[in-house]
Backbone bond lengths (Angstrom), bond angles and torsions (degrees), N, CA, C in turn:
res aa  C-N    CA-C-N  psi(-1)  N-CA   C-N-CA  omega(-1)  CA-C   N-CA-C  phi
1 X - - - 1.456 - - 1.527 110.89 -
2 X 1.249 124.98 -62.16 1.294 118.93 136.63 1.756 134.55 4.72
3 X 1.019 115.11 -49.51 1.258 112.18 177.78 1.492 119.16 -104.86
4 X 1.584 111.90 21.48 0.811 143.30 -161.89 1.493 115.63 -83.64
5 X 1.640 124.15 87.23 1.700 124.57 -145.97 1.721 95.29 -84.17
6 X 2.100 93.71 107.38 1.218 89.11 147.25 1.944 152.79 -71.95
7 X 1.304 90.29 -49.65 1.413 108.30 158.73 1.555 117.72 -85.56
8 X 1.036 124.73 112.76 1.371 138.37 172.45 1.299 137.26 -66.93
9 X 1.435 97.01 -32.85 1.864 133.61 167.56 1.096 94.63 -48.87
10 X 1.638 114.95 -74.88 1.519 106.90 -149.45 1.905 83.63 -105.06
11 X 0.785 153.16 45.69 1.680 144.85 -171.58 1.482 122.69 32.06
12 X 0.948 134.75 27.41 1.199 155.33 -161.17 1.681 116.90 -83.74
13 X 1.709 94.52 109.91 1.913 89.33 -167.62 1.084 120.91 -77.39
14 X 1.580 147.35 178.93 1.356 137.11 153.71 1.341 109.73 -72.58
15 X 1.275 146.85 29.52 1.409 158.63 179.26 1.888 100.72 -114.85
16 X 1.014 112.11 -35.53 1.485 103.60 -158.91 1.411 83.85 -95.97
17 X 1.201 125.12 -38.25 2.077 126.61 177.52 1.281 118.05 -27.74
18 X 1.991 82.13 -61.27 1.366 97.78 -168.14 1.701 119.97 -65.22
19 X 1.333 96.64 -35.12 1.598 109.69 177.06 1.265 126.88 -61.63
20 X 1.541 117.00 -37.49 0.960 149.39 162.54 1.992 106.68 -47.64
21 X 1.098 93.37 -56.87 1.996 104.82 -171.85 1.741 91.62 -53.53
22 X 1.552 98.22 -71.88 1.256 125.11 -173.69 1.562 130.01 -27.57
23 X 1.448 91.27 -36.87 1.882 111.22 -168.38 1.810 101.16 -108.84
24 X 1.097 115.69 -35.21 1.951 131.02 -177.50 1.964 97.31 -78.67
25 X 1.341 106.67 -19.20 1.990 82.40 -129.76 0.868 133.91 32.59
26 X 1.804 114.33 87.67 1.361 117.94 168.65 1.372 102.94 -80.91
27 X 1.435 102.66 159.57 1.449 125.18 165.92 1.602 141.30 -106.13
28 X 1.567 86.10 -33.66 1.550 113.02 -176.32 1.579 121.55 -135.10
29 X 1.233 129.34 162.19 1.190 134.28 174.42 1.500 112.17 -52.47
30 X 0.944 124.17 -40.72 1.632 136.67 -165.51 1.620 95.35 -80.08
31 X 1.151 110.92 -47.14 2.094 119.01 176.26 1.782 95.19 -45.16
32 X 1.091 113.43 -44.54 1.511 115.53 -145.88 1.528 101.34 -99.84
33 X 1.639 108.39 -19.13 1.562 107.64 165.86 1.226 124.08 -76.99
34 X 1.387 109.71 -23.53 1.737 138.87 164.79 1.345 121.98 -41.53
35 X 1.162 103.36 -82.09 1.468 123.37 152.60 1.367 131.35 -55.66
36 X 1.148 148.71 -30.85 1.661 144.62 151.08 1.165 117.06 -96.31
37 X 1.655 128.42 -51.27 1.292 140.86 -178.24 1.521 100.67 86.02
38 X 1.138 107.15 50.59 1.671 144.04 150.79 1.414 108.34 -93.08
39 X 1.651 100.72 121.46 1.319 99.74 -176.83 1.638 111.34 96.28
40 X 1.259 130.63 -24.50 1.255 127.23 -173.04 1.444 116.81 -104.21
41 X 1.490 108.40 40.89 1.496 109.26 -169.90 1.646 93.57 -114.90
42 X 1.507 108.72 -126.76 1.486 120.08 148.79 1.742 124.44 -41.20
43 X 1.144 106.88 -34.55 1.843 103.28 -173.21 0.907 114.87 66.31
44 X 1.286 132.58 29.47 1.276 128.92 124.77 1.361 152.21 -34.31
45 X 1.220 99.36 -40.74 1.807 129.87 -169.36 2.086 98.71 -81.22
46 X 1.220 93.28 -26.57 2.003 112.58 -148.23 2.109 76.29 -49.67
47 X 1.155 125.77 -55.30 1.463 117.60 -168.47 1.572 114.34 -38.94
48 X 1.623 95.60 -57.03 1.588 109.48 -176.14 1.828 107.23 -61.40
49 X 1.134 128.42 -24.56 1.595 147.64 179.97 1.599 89.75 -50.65
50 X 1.223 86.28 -54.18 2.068 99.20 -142.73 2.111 99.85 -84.40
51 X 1.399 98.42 -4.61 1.636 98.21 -176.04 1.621 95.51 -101.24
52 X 1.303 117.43 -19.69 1.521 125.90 -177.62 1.473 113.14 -49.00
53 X 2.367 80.45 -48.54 1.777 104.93 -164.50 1.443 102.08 -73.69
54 X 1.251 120.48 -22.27 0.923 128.39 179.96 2.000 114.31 -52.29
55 X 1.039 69.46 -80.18 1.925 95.32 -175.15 1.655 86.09 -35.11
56 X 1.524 111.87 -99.58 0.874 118.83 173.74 1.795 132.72 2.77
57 X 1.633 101.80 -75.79 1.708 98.50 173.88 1.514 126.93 -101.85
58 X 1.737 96.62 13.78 1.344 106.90 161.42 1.818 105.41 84.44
């Protein structure tokens, strides 16, 4: 699940997101486009971003 490509634009797994949230404290979609450049293609993915942040910081 993990290797699981959210952003497609830039290839970007749900492993590096999460790691990314995890190790930064991200907060927001834009934090997490910052740091991977997930999310900064089409914006498409930005929903699945924000359910990550979700899970994640509750």
């Amino acid at each position: 699940m993990k290797d699981e490509i959210i952003c497609n634009c830039m290839q970007v797994d749900r492993g590096t997101i999460v790691e990314a949230i995890k190790a930064k404290g991200l907060k927001t979609v834009e934090e997490v486009g910052d740091e991977t450049e997930a999310g900064t293609g089409c914006g498409a993915c930005q929903d699945d971003i924000q359910e990550i942040l979700d899970e994640i910081n509750g």
